[in-house]
mmCIF file of the N, C-alpha and C atoms, coordinates in Angstrom:
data_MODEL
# 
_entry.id   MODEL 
# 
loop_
_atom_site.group_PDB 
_atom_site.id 
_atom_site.type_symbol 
_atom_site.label_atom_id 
_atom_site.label_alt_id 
_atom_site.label_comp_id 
_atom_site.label_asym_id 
_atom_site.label_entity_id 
_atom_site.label_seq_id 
_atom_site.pdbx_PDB_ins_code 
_atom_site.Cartn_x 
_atom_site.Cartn_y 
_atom_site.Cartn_z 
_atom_site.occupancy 
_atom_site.B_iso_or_equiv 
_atom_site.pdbx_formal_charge 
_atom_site.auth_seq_id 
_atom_site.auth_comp_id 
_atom_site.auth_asym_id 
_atom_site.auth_atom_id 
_atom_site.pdbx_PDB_model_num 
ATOM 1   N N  . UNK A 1 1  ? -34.897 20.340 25.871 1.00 0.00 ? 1  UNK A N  1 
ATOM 2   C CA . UNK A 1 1  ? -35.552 19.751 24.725 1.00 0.00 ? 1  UNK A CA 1 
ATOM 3   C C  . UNK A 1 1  ? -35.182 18.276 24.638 1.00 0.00 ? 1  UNK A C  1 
ATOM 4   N N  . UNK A 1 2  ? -36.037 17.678 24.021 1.00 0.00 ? 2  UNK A N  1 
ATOM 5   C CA . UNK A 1 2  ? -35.823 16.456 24.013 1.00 0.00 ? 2  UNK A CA 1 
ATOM 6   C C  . UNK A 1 2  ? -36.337 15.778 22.325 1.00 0.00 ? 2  UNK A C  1 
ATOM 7   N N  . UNK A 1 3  ? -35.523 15.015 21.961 1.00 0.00 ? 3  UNK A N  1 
ATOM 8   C CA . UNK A 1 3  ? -36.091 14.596 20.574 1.00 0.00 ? 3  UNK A CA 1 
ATOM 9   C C  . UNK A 1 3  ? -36.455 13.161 20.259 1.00 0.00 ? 3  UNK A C  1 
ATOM 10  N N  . UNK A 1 4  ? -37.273 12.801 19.112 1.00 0.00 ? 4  UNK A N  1 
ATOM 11  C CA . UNK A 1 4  ? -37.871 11.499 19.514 1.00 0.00 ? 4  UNK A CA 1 
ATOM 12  C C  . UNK A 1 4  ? -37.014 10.338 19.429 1.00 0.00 ? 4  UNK A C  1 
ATOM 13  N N  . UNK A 1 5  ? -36.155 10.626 18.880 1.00 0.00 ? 5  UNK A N  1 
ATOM 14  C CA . UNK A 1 5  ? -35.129 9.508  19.273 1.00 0.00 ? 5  UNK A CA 1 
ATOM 15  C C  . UNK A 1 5  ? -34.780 9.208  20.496 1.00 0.00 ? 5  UNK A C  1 
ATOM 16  N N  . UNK A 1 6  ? -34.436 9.863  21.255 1.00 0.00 ? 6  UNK A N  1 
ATOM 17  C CA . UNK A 1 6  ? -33.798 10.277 22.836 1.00 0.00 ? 6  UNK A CA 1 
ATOM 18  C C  . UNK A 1 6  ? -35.302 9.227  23.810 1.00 0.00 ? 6  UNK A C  1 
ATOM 19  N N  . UNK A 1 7  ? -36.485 10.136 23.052 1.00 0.00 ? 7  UNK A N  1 
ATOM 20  C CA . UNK A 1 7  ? -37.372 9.219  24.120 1.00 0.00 ? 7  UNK A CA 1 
ATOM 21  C C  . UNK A 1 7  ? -37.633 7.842  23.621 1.00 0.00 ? 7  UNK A C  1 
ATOM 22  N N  . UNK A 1 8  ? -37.612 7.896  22.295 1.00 0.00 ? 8  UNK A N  1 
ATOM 23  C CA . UNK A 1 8  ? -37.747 6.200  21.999 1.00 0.00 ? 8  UNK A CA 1 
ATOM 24  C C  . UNK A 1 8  ? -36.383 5.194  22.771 1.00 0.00 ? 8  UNK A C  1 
ATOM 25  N N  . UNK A 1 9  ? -35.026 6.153  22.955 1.00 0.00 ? 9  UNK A N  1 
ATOM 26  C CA . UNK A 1 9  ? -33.811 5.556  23.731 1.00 0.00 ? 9  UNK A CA 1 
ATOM 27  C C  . UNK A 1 9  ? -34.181 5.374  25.016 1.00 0.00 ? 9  UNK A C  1 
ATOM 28  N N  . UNK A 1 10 ? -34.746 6.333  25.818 1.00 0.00 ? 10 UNK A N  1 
ATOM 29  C CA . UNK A 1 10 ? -34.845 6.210  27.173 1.00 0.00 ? 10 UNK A CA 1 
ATOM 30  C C  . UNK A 1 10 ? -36.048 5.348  27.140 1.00 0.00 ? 10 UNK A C  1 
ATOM 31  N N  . UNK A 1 11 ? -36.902 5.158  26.622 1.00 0.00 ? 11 UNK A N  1 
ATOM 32  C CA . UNK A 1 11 ? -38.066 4.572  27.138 1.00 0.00 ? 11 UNK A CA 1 
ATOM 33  C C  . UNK A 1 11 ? -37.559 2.659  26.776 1.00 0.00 ? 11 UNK A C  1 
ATOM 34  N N  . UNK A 1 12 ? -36.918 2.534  25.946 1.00 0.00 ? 12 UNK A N  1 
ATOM 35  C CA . UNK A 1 12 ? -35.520 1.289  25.857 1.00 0.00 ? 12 UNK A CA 1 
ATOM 36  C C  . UNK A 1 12 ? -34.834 0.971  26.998 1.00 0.00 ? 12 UNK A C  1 
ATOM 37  N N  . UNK A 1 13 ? -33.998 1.971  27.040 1.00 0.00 ? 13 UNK A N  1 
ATOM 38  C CA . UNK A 1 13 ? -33.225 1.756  28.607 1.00 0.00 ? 13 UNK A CA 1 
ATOM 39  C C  . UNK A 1 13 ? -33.945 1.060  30.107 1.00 0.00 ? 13 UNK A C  1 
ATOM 40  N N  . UNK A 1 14 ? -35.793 1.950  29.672 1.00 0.00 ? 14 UNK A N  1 
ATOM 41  C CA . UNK A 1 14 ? -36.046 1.681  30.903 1.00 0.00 ? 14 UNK A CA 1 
ATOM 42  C C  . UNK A 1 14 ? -37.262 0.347  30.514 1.00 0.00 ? 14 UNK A C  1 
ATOM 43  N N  . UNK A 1 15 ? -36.774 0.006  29.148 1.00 0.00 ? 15 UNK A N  1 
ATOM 44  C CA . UNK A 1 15 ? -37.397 -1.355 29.117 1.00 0.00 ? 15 UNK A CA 1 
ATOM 45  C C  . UNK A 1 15 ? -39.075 -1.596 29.346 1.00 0.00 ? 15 UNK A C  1 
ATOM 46  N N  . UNK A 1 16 ? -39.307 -0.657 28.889 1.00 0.00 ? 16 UNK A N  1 
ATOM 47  C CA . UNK A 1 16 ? -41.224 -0.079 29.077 1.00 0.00 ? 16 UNK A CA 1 
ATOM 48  C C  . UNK A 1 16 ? -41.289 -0.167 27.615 1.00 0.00 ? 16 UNK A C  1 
ATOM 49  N N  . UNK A 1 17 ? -43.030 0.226  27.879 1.00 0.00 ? 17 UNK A N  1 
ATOM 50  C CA . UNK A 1 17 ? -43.659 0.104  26.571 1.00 0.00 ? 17 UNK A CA 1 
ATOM 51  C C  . UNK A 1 17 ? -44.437 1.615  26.257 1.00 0.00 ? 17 UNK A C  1 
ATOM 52  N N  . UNK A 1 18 ? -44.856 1.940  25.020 1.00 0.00 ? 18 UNK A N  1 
ATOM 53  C CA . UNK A 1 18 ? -45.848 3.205  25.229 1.00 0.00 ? 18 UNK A CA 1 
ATOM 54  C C  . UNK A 1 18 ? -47.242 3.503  26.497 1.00 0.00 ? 18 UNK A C  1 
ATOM 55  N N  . UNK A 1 19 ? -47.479 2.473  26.212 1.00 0.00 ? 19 UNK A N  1 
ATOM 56  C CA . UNK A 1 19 ? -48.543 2.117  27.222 1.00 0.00 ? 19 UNK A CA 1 
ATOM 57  C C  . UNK A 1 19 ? -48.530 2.562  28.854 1.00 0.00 ? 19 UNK A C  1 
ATOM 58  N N  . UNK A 1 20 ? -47.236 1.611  29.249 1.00 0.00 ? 20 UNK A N  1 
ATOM 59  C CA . UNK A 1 20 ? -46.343 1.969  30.364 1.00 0.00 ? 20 UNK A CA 1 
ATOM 60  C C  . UNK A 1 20 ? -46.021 3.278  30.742 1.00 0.00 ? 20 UNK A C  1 
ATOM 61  N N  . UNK A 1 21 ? -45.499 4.219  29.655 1.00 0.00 ? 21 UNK A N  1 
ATOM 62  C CA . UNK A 1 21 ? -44.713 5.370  29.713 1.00 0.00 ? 21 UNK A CA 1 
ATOM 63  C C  . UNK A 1 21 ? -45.827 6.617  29.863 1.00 0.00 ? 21 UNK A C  1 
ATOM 64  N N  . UNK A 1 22 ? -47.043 6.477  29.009 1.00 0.00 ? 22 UNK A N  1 
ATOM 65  C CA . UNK A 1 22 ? -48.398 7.305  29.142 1.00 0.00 ? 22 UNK A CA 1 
ATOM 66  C C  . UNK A 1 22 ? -48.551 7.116  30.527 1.00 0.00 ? 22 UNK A C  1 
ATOM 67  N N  . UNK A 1 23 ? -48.967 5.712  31.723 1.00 0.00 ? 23 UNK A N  1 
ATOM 68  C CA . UNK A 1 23 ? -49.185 5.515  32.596 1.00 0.00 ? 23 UNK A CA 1 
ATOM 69  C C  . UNK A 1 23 ? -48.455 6.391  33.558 1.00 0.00 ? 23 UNK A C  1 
ATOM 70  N N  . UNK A 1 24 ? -47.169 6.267  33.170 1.00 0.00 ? 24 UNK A N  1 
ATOM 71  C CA . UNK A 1 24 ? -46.404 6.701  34.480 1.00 0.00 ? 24 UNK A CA 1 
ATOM 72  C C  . UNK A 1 24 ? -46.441 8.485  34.270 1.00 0.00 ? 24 UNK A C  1 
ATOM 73  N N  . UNK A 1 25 ? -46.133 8.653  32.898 1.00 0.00 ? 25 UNK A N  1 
ATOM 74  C CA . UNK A 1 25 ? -46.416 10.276 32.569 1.00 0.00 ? 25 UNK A CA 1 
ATOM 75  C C  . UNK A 1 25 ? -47.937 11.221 33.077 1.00 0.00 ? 25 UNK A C  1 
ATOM 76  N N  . UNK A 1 26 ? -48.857 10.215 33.054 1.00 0.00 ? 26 UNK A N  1 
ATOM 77  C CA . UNK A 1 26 ? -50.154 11.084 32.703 1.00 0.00 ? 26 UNK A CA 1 
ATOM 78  C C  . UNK A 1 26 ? -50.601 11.352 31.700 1.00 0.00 ? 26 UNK A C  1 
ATOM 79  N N  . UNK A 1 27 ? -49.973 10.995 30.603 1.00 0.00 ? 27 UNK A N  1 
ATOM 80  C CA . UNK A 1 27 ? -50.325 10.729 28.925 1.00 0.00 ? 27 UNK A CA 1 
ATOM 81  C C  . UNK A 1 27 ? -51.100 10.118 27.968 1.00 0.00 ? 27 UNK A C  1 
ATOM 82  N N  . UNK A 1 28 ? -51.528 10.270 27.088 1.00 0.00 ? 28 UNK A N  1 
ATOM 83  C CA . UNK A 1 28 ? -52.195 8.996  27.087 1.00 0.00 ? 28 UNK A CA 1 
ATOM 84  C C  . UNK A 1 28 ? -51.716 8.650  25.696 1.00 0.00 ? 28 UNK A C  1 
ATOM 85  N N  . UNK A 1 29 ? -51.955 7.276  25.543 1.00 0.00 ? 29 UNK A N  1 
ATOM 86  C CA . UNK A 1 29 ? -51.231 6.662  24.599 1.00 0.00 ? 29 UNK A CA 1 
ATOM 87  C C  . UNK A 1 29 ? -50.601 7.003  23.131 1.00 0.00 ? 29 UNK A C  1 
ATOM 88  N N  . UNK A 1 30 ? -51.983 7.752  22.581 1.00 0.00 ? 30 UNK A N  1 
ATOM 89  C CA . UNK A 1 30 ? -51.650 8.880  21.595 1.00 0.00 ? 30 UNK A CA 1 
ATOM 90  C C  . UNK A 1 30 ? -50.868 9.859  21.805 1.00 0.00 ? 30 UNK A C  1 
ATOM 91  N N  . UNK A 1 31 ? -50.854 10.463 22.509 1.00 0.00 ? 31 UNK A N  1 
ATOM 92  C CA . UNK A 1 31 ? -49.923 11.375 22.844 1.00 0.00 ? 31 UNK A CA 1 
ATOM 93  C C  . UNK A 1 31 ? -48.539 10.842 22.694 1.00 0.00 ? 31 UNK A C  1 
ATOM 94  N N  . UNK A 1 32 ? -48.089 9.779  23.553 1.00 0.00 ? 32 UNK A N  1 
ATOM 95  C CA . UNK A 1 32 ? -47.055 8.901  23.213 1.00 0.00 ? 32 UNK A CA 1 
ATOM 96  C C  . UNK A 1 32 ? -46.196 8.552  22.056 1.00 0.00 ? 32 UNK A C  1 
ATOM 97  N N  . UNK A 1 33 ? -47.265 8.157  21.906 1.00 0.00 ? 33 UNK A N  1 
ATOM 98  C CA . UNK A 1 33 ? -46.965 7.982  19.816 1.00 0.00 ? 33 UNK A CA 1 
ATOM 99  C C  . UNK A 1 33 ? -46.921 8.638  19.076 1.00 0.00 ? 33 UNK A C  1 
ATOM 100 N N  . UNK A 1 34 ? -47.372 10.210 19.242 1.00 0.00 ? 34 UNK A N  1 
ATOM 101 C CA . UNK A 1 34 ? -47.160 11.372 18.111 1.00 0.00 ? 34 UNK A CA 1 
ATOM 102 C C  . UNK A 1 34 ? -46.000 11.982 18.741 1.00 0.00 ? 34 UNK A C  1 
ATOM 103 N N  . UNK A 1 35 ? -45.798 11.695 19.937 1.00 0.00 ? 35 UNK A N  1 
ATOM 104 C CA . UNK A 1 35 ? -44.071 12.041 20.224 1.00 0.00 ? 35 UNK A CA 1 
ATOM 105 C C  . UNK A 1 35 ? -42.657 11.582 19.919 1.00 0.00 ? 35 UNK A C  1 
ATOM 106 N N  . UNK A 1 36 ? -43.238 10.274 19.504 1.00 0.00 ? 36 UNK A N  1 
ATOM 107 C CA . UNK A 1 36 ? -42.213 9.344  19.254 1.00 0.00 ? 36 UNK A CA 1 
ATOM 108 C C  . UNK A 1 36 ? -42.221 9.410  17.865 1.00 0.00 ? 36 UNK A C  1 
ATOM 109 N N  . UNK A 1 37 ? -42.710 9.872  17.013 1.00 0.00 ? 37 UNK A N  1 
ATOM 110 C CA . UNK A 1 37 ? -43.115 9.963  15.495 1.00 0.00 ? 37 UNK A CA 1 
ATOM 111 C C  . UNK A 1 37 ? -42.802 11.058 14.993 1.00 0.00 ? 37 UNK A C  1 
ATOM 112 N N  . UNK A 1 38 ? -42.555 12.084 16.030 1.00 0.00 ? 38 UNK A N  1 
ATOM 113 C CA . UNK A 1 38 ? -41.630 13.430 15.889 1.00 0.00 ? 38 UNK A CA 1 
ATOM 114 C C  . UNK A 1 38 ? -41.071 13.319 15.088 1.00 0.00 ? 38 UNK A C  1 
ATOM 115 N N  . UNK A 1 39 ? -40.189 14.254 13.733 1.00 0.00 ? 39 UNK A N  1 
ATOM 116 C CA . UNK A 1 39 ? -39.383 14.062 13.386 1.00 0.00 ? 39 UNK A CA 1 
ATOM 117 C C  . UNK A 1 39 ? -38.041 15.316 14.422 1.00 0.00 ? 39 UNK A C  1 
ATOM 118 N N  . UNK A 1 40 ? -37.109 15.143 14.536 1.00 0.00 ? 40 UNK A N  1 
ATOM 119 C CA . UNK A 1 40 ? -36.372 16.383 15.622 1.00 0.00 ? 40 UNK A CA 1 
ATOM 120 C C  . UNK A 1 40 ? -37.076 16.485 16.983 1.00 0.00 ? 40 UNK A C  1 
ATOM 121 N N  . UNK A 1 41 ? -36.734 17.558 17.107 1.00 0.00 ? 41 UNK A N  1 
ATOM 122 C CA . UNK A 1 41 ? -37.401 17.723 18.631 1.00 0.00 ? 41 UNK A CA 1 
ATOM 123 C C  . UNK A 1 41 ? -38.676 17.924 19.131 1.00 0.00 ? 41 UNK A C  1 
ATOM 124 N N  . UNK A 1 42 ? -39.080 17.322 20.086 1.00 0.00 ? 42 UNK A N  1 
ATOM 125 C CA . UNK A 1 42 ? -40.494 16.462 20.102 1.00 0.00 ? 42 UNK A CA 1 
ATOM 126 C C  . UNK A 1 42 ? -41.398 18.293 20.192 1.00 0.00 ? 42 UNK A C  1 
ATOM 127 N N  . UNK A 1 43 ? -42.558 18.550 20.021 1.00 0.00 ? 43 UNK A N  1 
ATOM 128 C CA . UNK A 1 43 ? -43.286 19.602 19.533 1.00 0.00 ? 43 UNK A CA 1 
ATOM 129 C C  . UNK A 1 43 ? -44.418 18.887 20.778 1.00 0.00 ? 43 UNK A C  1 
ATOM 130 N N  . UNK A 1 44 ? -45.230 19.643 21.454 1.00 0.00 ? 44 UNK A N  1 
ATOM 131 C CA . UNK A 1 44 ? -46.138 19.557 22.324 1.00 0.00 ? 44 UNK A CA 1 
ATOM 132 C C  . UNK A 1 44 ? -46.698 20.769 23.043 1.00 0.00 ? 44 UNK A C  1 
ATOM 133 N N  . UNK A 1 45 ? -47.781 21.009 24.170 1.00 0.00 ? 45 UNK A N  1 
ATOM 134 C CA . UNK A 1 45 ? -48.155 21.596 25.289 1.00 0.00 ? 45 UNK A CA 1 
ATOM 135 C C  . UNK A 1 45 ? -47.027 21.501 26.344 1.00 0.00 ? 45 UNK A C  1 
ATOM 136 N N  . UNK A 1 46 ? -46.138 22.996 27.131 1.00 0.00 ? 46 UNK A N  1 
ATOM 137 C CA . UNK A 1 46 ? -45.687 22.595 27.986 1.00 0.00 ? 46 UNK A CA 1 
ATOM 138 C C  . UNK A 1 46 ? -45.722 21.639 29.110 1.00 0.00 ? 46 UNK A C  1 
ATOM 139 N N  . UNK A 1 47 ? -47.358 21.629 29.542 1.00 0.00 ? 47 UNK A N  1 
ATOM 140 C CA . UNK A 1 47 ? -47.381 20.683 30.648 1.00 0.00 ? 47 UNK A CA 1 
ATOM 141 C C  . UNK A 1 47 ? -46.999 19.185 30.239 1.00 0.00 ? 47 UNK A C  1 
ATOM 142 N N  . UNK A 1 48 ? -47.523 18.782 28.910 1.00 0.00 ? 48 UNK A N  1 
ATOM 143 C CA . UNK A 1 48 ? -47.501 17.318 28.232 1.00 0.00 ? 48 UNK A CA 1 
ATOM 144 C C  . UNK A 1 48 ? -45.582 17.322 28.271 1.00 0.00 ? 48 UNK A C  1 
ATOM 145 N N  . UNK A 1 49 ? -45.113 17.829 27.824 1.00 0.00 ? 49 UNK A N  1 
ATOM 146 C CA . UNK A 1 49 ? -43.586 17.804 28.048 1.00 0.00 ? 49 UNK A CA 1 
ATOM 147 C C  . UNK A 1 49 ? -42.990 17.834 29.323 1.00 0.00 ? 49 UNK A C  1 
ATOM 148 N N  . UNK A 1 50 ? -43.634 18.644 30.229 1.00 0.00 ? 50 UNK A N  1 
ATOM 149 C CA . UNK A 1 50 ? -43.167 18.707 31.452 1.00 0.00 ? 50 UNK A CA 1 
ATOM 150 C C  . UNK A 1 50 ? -43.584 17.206 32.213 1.00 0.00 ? 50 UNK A C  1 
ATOM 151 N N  . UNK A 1 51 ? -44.649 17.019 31.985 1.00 0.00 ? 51 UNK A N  1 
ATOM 152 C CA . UNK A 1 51 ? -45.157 15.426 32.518 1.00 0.00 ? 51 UNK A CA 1 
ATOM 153 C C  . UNK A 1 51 ? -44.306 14.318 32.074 1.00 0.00 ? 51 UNK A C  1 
ATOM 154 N N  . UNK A 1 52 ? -43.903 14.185 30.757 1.00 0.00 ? 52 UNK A N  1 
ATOM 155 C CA . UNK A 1 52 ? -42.885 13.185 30.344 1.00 0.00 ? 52 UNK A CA 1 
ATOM 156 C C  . UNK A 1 52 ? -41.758 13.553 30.765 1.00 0.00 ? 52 UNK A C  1 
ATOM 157 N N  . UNK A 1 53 ? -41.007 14.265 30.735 1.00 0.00 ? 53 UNK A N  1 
ATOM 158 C CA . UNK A 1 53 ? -39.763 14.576 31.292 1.00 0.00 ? 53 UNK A CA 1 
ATOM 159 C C  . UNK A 1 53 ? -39.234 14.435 32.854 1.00 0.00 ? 53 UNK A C  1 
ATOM 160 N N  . UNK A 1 54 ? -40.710 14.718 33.659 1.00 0.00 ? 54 UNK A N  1 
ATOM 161 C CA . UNK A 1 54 ? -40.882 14.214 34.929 1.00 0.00 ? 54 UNK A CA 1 
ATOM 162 C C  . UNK A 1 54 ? -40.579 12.873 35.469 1.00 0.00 ? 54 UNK A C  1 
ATOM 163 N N  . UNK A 1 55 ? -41.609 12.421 34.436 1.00 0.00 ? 55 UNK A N  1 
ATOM 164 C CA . UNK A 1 55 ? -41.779 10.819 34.638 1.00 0.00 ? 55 UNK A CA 1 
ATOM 165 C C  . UNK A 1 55 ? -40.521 10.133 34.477 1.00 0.00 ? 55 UNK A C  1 
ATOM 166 N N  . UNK A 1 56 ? -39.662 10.516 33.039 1.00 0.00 ? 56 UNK A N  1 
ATOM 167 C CA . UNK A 1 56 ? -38.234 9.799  32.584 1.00 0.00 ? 56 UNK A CA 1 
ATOM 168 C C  . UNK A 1 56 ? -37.582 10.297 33.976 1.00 0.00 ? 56 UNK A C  1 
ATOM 169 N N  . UNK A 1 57 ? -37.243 11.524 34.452 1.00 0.00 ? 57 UNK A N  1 
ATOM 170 C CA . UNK A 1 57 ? -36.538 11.518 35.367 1.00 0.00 ? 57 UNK A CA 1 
ATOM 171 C C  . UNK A 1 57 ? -36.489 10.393 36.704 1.00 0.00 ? 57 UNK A C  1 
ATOM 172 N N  . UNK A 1 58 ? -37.946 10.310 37.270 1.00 0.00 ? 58 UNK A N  1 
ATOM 173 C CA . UNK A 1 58 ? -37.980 9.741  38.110 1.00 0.00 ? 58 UNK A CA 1 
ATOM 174 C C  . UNK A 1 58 ? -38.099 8.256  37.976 1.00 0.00 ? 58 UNK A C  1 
ATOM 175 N N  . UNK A 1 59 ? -37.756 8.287  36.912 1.00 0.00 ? 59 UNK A N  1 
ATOM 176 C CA . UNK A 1 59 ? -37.172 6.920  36.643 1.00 0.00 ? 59 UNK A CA 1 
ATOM 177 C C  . UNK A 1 59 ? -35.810 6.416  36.300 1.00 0.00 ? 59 UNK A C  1 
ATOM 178 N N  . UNK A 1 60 ? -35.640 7.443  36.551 1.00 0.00 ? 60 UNK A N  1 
ATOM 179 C CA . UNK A 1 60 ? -33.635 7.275  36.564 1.00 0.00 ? 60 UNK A CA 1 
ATOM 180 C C  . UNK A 1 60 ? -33.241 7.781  35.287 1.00 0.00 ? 60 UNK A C  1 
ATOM 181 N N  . UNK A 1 61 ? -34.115 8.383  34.188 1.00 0.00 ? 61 UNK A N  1 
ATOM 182 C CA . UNK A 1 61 ? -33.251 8.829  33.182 1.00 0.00 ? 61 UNK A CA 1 
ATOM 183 C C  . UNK A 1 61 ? -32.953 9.951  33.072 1.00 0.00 ? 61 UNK A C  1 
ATOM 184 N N  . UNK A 1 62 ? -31.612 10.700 32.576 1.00 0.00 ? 62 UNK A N  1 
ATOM 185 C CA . UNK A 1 62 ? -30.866 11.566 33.128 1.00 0.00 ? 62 UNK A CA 1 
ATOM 186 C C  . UNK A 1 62 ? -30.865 12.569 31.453 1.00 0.00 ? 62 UNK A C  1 
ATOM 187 N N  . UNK A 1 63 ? -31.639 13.544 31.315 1.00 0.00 ? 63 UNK A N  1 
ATOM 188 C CA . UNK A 1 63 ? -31.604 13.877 30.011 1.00 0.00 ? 63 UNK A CA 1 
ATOM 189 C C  . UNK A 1 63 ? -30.581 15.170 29.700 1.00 0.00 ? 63 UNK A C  1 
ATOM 190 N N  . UNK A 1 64 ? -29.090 15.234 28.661 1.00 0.00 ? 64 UNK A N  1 
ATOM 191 C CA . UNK A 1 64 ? -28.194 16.052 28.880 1.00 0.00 ? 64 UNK A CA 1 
ATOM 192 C C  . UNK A 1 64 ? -28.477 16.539 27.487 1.00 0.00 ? 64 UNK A C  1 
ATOM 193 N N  . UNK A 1 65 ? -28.476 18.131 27.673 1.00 0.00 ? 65 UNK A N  1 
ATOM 194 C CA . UNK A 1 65 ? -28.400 18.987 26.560 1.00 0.00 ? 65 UNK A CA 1 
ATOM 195 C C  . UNK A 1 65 ? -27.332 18.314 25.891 1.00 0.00 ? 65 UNK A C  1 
ATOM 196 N N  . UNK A 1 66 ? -27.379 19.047 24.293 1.00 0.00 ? 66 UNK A N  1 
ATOM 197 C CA . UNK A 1 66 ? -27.026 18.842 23.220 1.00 0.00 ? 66 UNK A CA 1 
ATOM 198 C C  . UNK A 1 66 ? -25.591 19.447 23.419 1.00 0.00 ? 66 UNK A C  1 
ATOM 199 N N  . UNK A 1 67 ? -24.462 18.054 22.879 1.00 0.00 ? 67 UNK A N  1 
ATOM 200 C CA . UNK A 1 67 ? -23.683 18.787 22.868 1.00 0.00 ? 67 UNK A CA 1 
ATOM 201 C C  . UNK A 1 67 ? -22.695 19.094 24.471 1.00 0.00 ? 67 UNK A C  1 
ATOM 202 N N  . UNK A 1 68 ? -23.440 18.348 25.837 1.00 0.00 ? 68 UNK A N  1 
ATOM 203 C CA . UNK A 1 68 ? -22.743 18.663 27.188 1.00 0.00 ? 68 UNK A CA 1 
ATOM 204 C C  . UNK A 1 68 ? -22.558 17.099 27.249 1.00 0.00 ? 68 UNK A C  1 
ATOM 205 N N  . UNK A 1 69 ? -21.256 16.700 27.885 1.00 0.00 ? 69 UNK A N  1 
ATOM 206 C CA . UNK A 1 69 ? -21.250 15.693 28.709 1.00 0.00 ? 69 UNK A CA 1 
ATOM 207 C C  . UNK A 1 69 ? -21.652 15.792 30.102 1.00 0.00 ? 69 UNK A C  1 
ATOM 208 N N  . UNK A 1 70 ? -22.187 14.502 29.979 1.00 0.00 ? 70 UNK A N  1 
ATOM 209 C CA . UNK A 1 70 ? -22.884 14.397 31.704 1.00 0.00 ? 70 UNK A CA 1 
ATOM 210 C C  . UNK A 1 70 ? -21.031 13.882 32.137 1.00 0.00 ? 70 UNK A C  1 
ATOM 211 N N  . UNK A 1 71 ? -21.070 14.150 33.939 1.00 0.00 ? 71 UNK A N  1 
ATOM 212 C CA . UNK A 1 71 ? -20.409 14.106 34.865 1.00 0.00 ? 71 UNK A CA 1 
ATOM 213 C C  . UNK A 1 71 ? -19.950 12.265 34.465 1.00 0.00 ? 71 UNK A C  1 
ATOM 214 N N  . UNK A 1 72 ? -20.311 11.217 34.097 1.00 0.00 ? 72 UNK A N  1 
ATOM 215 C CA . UNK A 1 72 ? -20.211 10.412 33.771 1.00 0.00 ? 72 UNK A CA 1 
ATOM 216 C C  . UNK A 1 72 ? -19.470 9.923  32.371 1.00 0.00 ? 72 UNK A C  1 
ATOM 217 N N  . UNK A 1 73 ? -19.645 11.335 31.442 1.00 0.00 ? 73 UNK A N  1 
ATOM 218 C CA . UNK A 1 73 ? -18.970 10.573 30.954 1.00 0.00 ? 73 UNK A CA 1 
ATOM 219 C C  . UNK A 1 73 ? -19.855 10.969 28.932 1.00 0.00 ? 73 UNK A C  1 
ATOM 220 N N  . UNK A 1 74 ? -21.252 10.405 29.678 1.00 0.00 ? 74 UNK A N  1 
ATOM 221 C CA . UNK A 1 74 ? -22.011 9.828  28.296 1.00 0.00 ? 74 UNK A CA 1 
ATOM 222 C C  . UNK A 1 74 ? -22.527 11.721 27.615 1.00 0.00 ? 74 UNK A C  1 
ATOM 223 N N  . UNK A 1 75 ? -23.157 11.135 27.060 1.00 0.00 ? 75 UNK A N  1 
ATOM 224 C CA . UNK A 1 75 ? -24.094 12.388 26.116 1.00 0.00 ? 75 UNK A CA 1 
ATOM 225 C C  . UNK A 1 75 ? -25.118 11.742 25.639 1.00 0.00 ? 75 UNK A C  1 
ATOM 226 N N  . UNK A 1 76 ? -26.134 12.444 25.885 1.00 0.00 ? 76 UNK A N  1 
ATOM 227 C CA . UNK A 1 76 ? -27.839 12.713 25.463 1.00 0.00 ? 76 UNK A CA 1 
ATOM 228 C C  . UNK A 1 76 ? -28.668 12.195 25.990 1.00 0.00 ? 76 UNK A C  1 
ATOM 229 N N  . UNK A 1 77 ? -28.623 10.824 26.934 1.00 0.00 ? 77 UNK A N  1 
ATOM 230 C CA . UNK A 1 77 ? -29.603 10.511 27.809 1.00 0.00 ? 77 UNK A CA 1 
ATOM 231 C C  . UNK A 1 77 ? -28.386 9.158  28.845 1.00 0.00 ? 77 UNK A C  1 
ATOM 232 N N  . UNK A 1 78 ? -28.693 9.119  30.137 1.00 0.00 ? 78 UNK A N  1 
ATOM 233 C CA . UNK A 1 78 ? -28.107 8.097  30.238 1.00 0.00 ? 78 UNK A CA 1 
ATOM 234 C C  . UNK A 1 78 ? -29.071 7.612  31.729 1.00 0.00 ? 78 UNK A C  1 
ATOM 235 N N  . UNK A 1 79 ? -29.050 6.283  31.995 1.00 0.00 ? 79 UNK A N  1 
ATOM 236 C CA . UNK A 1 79 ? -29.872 5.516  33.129 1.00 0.00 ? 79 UNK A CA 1 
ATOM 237 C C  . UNK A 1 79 ? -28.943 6.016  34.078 1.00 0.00 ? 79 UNK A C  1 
ATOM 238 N N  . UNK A 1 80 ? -29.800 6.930  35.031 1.00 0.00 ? 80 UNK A N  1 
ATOM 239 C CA . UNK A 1 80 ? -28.999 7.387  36.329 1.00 0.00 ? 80 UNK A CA 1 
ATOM 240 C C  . UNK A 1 80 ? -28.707 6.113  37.242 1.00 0.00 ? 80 UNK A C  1 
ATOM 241 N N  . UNK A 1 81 ? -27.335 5.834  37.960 1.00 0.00 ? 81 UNK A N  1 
ATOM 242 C CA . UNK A 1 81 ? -27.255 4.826  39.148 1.00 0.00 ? 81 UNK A CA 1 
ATOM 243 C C  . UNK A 1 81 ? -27.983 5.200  39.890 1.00 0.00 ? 81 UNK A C  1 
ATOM 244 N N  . UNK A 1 82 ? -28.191 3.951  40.939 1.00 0.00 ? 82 UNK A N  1 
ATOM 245 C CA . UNK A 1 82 ? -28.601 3.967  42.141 1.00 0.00 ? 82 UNK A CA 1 
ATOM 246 C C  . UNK A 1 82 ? -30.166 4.169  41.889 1.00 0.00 ? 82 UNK A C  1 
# 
């Protein structure tokens, strides 16, 4: 799960815009924005979640359940190295 804070953080990190983030997801802009407007954890179609979550990944963002530290260190989203 992911909540709209987390993607309004990662989509920060990776220094994009909504616009950008629909592009790289398969989303489209609205979609974007009623995710980010979420209140808690973002509510959607599996595939529409699975497409964003895709996209953040392969862009280096590293999304850690609630509550786990990543191997690094952080908690709840962090810009993967390398």
């Amino acid at each position: 799960m992911i909540t709209a804070a987390q993607l309004r953080a990662a989509r920060s990190l990776l220094g994009i815009d909504q616009r950008r983030l629909a592009e790289v997801s398969g989303l489209s802009v609205p979609t974007i924005q009623r995710m980010e407007a979420s209140e808690g954890v973002i509510r959607g179609n599996v595939d529409s979640l699975m497409k964003l979550i895709d996209a953040l990944d392969t862009a280096g963002i590293e999304l850690i359940a609630e509550g786990a530290v990543s191997p690094e260190g952080g908690r709840g989203i962090r810009l993967k190295k390398g």
